[in-house]
N, C-alpha and C positions, 0 to 999 in steps of 0.2 A: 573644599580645598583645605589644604594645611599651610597654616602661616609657623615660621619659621624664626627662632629666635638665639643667638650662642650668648653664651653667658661663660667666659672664662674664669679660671681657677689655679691655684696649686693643686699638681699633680697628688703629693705625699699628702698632703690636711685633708684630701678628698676622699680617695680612692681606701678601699678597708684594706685590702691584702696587697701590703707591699711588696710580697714576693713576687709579684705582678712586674712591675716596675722594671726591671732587670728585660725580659721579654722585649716589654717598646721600646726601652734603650737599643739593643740589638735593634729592632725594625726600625728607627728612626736613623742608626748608622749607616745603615745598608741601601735606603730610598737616598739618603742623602749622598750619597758615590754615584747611585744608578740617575739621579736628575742630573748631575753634572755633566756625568758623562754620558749618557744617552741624548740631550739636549744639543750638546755641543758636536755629538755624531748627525743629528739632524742637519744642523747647519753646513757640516760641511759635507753630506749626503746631496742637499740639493746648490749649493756651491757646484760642488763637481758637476749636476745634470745639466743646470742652464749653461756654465763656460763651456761642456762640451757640448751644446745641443740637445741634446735627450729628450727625452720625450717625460713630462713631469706626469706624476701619477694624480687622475681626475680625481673632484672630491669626491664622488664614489667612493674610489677606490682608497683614497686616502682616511682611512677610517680608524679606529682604535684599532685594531688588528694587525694594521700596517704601520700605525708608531709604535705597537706593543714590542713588535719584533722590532726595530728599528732599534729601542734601548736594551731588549735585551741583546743584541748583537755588538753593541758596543761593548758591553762589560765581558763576552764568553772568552773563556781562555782557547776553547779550539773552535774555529769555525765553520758551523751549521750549513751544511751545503745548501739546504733550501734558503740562506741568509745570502750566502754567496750569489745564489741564482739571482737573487731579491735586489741587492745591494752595489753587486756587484764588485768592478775596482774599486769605488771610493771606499769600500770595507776593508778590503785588502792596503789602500792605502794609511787608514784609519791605525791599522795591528800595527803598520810598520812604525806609527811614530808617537806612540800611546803605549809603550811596552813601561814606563815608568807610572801608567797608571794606578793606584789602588786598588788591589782587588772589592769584589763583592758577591756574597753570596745570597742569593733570592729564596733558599730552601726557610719554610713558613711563613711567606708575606707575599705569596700569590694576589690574595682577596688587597694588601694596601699595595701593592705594585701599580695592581686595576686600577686603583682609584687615583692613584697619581697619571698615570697615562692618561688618562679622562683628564685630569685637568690642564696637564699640558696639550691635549688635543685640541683643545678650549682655547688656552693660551697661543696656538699657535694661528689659528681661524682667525681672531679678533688681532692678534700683529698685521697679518696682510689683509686685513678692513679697516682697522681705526690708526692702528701708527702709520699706515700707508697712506692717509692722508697726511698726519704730520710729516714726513718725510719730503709727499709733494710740495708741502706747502714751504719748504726750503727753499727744493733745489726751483720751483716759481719765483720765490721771494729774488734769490740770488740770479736766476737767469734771466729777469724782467727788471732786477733793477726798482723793485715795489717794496711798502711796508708788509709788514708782519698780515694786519688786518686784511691788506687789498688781497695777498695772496692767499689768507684763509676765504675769503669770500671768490675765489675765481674757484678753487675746489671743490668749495662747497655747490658750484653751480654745477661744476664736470660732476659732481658726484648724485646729485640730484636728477641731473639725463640720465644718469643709468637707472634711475629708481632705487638708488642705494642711500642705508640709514645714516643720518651726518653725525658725529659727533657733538657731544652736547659744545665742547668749546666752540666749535665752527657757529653751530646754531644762534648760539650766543651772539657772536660776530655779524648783527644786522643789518639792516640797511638805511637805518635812521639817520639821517642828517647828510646821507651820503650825494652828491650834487649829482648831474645830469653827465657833466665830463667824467667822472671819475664811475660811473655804472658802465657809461661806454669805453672808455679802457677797460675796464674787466670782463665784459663781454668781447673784445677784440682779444683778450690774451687768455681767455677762455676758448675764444673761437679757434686758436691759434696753439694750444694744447691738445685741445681734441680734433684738429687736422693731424697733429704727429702721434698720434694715439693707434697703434698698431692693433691694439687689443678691445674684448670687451671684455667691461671689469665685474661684468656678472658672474661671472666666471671665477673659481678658488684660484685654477690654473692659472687662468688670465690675469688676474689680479699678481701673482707669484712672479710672474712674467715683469711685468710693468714695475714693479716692487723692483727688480733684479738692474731694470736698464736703469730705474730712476737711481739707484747704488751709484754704479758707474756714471753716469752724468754727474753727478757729485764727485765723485773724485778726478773727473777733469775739469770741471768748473771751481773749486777750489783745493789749493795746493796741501800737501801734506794729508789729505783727508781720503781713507779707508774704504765712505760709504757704511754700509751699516749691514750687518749681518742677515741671513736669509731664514732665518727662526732666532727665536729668543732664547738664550742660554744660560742657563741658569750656574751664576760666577759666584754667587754668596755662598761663605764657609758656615753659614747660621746651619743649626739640625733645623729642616723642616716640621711643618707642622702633617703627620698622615691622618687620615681617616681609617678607622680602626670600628668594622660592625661584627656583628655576631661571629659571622660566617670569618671575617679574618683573625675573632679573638680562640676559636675554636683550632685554626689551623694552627696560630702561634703556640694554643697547647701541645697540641700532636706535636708540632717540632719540639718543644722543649723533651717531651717524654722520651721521646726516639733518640732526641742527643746525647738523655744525660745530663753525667755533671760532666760533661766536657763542657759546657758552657757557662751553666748556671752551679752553683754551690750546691752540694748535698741536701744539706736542711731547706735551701728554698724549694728545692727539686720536690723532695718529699712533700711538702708545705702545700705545693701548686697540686699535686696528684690527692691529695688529702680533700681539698676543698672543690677539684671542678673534674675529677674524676672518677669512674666509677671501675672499682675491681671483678673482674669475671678469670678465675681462675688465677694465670700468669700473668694477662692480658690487660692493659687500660683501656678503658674506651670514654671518649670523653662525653662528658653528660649531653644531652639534647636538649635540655632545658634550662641553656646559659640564658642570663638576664643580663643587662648593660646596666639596668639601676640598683641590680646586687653587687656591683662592683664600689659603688660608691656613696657619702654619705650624702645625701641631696639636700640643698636646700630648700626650704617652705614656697610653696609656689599657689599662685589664684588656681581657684578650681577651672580646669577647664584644660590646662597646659600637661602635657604627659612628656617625659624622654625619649630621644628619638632614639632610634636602634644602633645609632654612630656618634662614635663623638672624637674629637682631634686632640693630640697630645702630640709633644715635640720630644717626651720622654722627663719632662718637669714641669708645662705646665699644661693645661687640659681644659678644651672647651668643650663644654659639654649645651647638644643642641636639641631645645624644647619643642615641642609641637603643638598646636593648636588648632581646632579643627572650626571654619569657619563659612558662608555658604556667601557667594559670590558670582555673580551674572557677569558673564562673559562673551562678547561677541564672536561668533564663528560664520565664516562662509556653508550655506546651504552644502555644499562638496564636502567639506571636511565634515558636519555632521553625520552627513549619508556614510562616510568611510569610519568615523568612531560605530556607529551604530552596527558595521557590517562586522569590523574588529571586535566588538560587544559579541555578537551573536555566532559567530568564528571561536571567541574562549571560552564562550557557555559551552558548547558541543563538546570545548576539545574536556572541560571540565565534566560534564557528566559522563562522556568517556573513561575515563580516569576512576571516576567512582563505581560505576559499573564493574571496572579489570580490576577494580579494587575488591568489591566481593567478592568474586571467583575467586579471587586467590589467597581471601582471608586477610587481607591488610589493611591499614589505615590508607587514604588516598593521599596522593603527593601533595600539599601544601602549596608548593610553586606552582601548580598548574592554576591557581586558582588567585596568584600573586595579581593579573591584569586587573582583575572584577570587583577587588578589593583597593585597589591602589585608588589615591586620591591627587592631585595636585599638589605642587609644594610650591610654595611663594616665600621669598625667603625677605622678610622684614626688614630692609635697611632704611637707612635715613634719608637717602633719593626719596622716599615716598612720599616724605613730607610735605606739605603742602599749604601755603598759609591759606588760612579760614579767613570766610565773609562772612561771618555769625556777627551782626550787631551787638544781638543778646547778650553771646557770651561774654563780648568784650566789655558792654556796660554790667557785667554781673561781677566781674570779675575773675575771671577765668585767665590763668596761665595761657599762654600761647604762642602760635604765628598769625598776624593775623594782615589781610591786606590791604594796601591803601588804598582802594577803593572807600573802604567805610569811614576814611576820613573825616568824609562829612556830614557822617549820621553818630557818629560816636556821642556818648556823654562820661565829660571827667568831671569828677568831683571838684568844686575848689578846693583850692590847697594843697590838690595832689601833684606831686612833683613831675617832673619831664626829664628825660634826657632825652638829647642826638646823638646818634655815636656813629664815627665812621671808618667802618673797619679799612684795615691796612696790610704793607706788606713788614715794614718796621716797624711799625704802632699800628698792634693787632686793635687796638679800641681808645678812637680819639675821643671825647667825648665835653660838650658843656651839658651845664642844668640848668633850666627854670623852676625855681623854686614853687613859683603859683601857676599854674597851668589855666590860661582861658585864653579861649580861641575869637579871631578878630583884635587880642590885643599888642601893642607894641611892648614886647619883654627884654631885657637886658639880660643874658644870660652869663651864669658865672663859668666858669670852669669847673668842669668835673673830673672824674676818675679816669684815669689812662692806664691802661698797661701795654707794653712792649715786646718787642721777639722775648730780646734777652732774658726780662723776669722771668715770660712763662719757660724756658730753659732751662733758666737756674731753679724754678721753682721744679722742675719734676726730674732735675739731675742728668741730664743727657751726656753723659761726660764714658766713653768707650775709649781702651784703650788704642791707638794707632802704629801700626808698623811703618813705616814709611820704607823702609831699604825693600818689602814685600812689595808693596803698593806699585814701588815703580820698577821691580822685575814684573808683574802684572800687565801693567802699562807698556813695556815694552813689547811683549809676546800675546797683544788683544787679539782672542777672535773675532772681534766685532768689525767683521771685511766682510765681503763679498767675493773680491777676489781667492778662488780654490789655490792658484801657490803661495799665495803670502800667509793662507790658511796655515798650507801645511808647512809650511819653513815655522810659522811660530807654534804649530802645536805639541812639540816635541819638548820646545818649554815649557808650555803650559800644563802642562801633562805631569812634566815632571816636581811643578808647586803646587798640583793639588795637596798635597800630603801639608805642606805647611799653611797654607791656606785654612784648611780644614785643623790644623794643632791650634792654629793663630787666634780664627774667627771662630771658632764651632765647640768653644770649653764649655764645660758648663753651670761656671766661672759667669759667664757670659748670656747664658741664659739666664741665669735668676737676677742678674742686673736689668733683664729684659722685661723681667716680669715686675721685679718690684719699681721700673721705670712706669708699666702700666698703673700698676697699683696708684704712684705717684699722680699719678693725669689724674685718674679716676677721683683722687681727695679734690684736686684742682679744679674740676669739671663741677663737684656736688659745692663748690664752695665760691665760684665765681659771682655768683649771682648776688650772695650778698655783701661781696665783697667790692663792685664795682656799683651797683644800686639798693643799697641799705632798706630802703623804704618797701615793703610788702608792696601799697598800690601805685608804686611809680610805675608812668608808661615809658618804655623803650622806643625811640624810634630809630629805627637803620637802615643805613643807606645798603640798598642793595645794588652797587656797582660790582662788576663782575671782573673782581682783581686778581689778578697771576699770584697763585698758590707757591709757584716754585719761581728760582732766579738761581743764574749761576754764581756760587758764593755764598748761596743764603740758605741757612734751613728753611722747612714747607712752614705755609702756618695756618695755623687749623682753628680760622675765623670762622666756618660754617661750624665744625661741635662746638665752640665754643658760644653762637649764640644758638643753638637746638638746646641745649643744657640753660642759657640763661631763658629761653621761651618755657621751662618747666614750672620756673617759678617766677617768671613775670610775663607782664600780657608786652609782646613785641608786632612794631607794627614796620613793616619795612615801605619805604621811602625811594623814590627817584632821585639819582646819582646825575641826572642833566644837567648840563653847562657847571658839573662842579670845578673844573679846571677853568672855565672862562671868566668867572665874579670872583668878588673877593667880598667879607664879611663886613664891610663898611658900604659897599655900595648897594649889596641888597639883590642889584638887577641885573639883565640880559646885556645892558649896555654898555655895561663897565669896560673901561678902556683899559685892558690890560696889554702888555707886552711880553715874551719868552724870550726868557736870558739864556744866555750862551756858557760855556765853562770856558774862558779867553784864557785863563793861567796852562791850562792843558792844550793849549794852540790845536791845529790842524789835524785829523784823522784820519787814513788810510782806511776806505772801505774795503772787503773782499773781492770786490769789483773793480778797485783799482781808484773809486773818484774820492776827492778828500774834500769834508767836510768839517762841522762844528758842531761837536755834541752839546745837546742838550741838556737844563738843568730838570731833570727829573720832578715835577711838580711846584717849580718856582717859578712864579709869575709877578710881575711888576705893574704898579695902577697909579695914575698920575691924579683922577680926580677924585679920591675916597676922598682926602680931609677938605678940599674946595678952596685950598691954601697955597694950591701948587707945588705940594711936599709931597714925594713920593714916598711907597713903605712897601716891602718885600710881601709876599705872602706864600711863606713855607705850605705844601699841601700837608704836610703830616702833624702839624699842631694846628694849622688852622682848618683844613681840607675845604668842604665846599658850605658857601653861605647859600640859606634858605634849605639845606638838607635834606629836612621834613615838612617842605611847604610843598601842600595839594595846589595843583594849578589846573586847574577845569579848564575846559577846551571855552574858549573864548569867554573866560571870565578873569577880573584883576588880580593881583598876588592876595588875597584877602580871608586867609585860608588860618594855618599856623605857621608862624614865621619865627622859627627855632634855629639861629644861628649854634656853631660850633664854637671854641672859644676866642674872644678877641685878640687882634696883633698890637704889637707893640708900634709904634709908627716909628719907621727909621728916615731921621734926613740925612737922603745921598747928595750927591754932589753930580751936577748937572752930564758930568763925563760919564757915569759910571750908565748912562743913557742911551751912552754912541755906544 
C-alpha cells in the first residue's frame, strides 16, 4: 500500500519555471466559476425532481458522468440537446435566470475539471449520509421537544437498523449514565420515527428522499426557516485549491501553445515551449517525459518517500503530496478476494494482449493497459489515525507521545518530575494546574499553571480578513440554501448576478497570501507550544479527554485536538476521564459533593422554538455548599476551575487512591443566603 502525506508550500520559492504560474492561475479562475456554478445547478436540478415528483436518478446512475455533465451544462452558453434530454426543464429554467452569470471557459483543464467532479461527487454521497443525520437530529430535537444528546442518540439507533456508519459525533454520544426512563423514551420516539419512515435509507435515492421531506418539516415546524438545500453549494469566493497530474500539466501546455499570446505574454510563451517542448518541423508537440518533481525545488526527505504524480495549488500556494510505500494486512470477505483475483487475471490477459499487437506493429505497448497490475493502495495519512499507545516502556523511557489511561497504574515517574492537568475548552483552549513533585498515592497541593485562550491563539496567528458587510447581507438575502424550487429560483437571479463581486471581494490574491502566511503562522504556534505551556523536557501531561463542541454560534472553531498532537511530539501525554467533571468541585474531591445549577435570573424567561419558556442555564457554573464545612458557599466557574480529580485513575471497585491531580483552586466567595433561592 501507499501511505500518503501533503506538505504545503509557496507556490513561487518552490516551483523553478515561473512561466508556469500564469497557466494554474488561468486553471484555478476557471474551476472556481464551474464549482459555483455547477454546484448550485445541482441543487436546484434535484429541488425541481422531488417538488415535481420525478423520478431521482439511482446511485448507479448517478455517477461521475452524470455530475460531469450536470456542471458543464451549467456554465454552456448554447444548450447541448443531449443536456436538455438529461436535465431537462430545470436547465432550461436555470439559462433563464443565470444570464448574469460569469462566463468560463474549460478548454485545457479537462484532466483538473475530472478531478474536481470526483470530489464534489464525494461531497455530495457523504451530505445525504452524514449531514442527514445532523439535520434529523434537529428537526427530532425540535418535534420531540428533546435535548440535543437525546436526539443524537434516537438517530443513531434509526441509523444503526439500517446498518448504516454513524458519525463519529453521534458515536461519541453514549450511553453511560443514561437511566432506565430516558433509554425508553428514545426507543418510543425512535419506534415512532421509524413508523413515519416511508423510505429505506440504504438506499442514495432513499436517503435524498427522506433528506428532502426532513427540509420541509423544518420549515413548518419552525417559522422563518428555508430548510436546507438538496446538495452542497459551493458559496466561497476563495480560488480553490485543484489537483493538477501529469496528464493535466501536459494538456495545460497544448492549450497555452495553440492560444498563443492571446493569453499568456510573448517571452513566457516562448519560455514554456523552450523548456517542455519539443520542435518537429513547424509543429510543437509536447514532451512525454513531463516529471512533476522537475517542476519544483524539493525538499530533503527520509529515504523511502517519493513525489506523487499530483500535487494541489490554488495558483500561490502548492501542496505538494509524498508517497510512501508500506505493507499492510488487511481483512477482506473470501467474495471479494475471489473477484480481486478474477480482475487480477482479466488485466493480465488484456496486458499480454497489448504486448503481443504491440509487436506486429513495431511499437511500444500502451502503459495504461498495465496501470491495474501495477497500482497499489493509497491510504492517505491524517491524524484520525492517531491513536494513544499502551506501551509502559515507552512511557517509562521517555518517549514523546499519546498514551492511555489504562497504564496509569503501571507507569514509573521520576521524582521531581513535574505534572500537569489540563483541561481543554471551548474559551480556554488549555486550563491547566502543576504539581511540582509527581508521586502517586500522595496528597499534592497543586499550583496553577499555564493557560491559554481562544483569543491569544487568534491574535497569535493574526486571523484578522477583511469584511464586506453591505455583500454579506445582499447574500443573505438571496440564499440558495432552500429546498423549496420557487423560492430557489426568485433568489437565483440575484445570486447570479453577485457572483462577480463575490469573487472581486473574497477571491484577490491579496487574500490568498494572507491565507498562506496565516498558515505559516499556526505552523511557528504549533512547533512552539509545547514549550511554551510545559517548559520541563520530562513533565507528564495529563488530559482530559472530554469530547467538547469544536464550533458554537458566535465563536471561532478551536483546534484543541492539533494543538495537543503537536504538544504529544515533544511531551509524553496521557489522556484522562472527563466523569462527573461538572458534578464536584476542587475542594470536595468526591462523587458526593452537593452541588446546585444556577440560572441567568437577570436575563428572565425564554421563549423556546416550541413555544414553552424557560430559564437558561449558566454554562459550566455550579454552586457547593459543603466544600469549606463552614456553611460558606463559593461559585465554581468550569473554565478556570473545570473538573477536580481530572486525572484520577478510578479502578472498578477500588478507592480514589490512584493520582489525585486537581486543576487550579477557587477563590471561596461569601454569598448571601438569597442569591440560593
Amino acid at each position: 500500500m501507499r501511505r500518503l502525506q501533503t506538505i504545503p508550500c509557496h507556490l513561487y520559492s518552490r516551483i523553478i519555471d515561473k512561466d508556469l504560474i500564469p497557466l494554474f492561475d488561468y486553471a484555478v479562475t476557471e474551476v472556481r466559476v464551474l464549482r459555483r456554478a455547477g454546484s448550485a445547478f445541482v441543487a436546484s436540478h434535484f429541488s425541481y425532481l422531488l417538488e415535481c415528483g420525478l423520478e431521482i436518478p439511482s446511485e448507479k446512475d448517478l455517477n461521475f458522468t452524470y455530475m460531469r455533465n450536470a456542471f458543464i451544462a451549467s456554465i454552456e452558453e448554447e444548450t447541448n440537446p443531449k443536456h436538455s434530454e438529461m436535465f431537462g426543464l430545470s436547465l432550461y429554467y436555470w439559462k433563464q435566470h443565470t444570464q448574469n452569470m460569469p462566463n468560463c471557459n474549460t478548454g485545457g483543464i479537462n484532466f483538473i475539471i475530472n478531478y474536481a467532479v470526483k470530489n464534489y461527487l464525494t461531497a455530495f454521497k457523504n451530505y445525504h449520509y452524514y449531514s442527514l443525520q445532523s439535520h434529523w437530529t434537529k428537526v427530532c430535537k425540535i418535534r420531540y421537544d428533546i435535548s440535543k444528546k437525546k436526539a443524537q442518540m434516537v438517530v443513531r439507533k434509526l441509523y444503526e437498523s439500517f446498518d448504516l456508519e454513524v458519525f463519529d459525533n453521534f458515536s461519541n454520544a453514549d450511553d453511560e449514565g443514561v437511566t432506565l426512563e430516558v433509554r425508553d423514551e428514545i426507543d418510543e420516539i425512535a419506534d415512532a420515527e421509524n413508523d413515519r419512515l416511508p423510505f429505506n435509507l440504504k438506499t442514495l435515492e432513499d436517503r435524498i428522499r427522506w433528506h428532502y421531506q426532513l427540509s420541509n418539516e423544518l420549515s413548518s415546524l419552525v417559522e422563518d426557516s428555508n430548510g436546507f438545500p438538496m446538495a452542497p453549494i459551493c458559496t466561497s469566493g476563495d480560488f480553490p485549491f485543484i489537483d493538477v497530474d501529469k496528464a493535466g500539466l501536459k494538456e495545460l501546455l497544448s492549450f497555452a501553445i495553440n492560444l498563443g499570446s492571446e493569453l499568456f505574454e510573448a517571452k513566457t510563451h516562448l519560455c514554456i515551449l523552450d523548456n517542455y517542448c519539443v520542435e518537429k518541423g513547424k509543429n510543437y508537440v509536447i514532451a512525454e517525459d513531463i516529471s512533476i518533481s522537475d517542476l519544483f525545488n524539493l525538499p530533503h526527505r527520509s529515504p523511502g518517500w517519493e513525489l506523487s504524480n499530483t500535487f494541489r495549488t490554488d495558483g500561490l500556494c502548492c501542496h505538494l503530496i509524498w508517497e510512501k510505500a508500506f505493507k499492510k494486512d488487511i481483512a477482506i470477505t473470501e467474495a471479494d478476494y475471489h473477484e480481486y483475483q478474477e480482475k487480477l487475471i482479466q488485466y493480465q490477459k488484456t496486458w499480454d494482449n497489448e504486448v503481443e499487437l504491440a509487436k506486429k506493429e513495431c511499437r511500444e505497448p500502451n502503459k495504461h493497459k498495465r496501470l491495474f497490475l501495477d497500482s497499489k493502495a493509497k491510504v492517505e495519512e491524517t491524524d484520525k489515525k492517531i491513536y494513544p499507545s499502551k506501551s509502559v516502556d515507552d512511557f517509562n523511557n521517555g518517549k514523546p507521545g499519546m498514551y492511555s489511561m489504562q497504564i496509569l497504574s503501571e507507569i514509573q515517574i521520576a521524582p521531581g518530575s513535574p505534572a500537569y492537568a489540563v483541561d481543554p475548552g471551548m474559551i480556554d483552549l488549555f486550563s491547566s494546574c502543576k504539581v511540582p513533585n509527581f508521586n502517586v498515592n500522595a496528597d499534592m497541593e497543586p499550583i496553577k499553571g499555564p493557560s491559554i485562550s481562544s483569543a491569544e491563539f487568534y491574535n497569535r496567528i493574526r486571523v484578522k480578513t477583511p469584511k464586506n458587510d453591505g455583500l454579506n447581507a445582499q447574500l443573505s438575502a438571496c440564499s440558495l440554501k432552500t429546498s423549496n424550487y420557487t423560492l430557489f429560483l426568485q433568489n437565483l437571479s440575484s445570486w447570479s448576478s453577485l457572483t462577480q463581486s463575490v469573487f472581486d471581494n473574497y477571491g484577490t490574491r491579496r487574500l490568498r497570501s494572507k491565507k498562506f502566511k496565516r498558515y505559516q503562522e499556526k505552523q511557528q504556534f504549533y512547533d512552539t507550544i509545547a514549550e511554551k505551556l510545559f517548559p520541563e523536557k520530562d513533565a507528564t501531561v495529563i488530559m482530559g479527554n472530554g469530547k467538547i463542541q469544536v464550533t458554537m454560534k458566535g465563536r471561532a472553531t478551536c483546534p484543541t485536538a492539533k494543538i495537543t498532537r503537536h504538544v504529544a511530539m515533544k511531551r509524553r501525554v496521557i489522556f484522562a476521564h472527563e466523569g462527573y467533571t461538572t458534578k464536584k468541585c476542587s475542594h470536595c474531591r468526591y462523587k458526593e459533593c452537593d452541588t446546585n445549577i444556577l440560572y441567568d435570573m437577570e436575563r428572565g424567561l425564554i421563549t423556546s422554538l416550541t413555544g414553552h419558556l424557560y430559564l437558561k442555564q449558566i454554562h459550566g457554573l455550579r454552586q457547593c455548599h459543603i466544600a469549606t464545612g463552614h456553611g460558606t458557599e463559593i461559585l465554581m466557574p468550569r473554565e478556570t476551575s473545570s473538573s477536580p480529580l481530572l486525572a484520577t485513575c478510578e479502578p472498578e471497585n477500588e478507592p480514589l487512591t490512584y493520582i489525585h491531580l486537581l486543576l487550579p483552586q477557587l477563590e471561596v466567595l461569601s454569598l448571601p443566603r438569597e442569591l440560593d433561592a
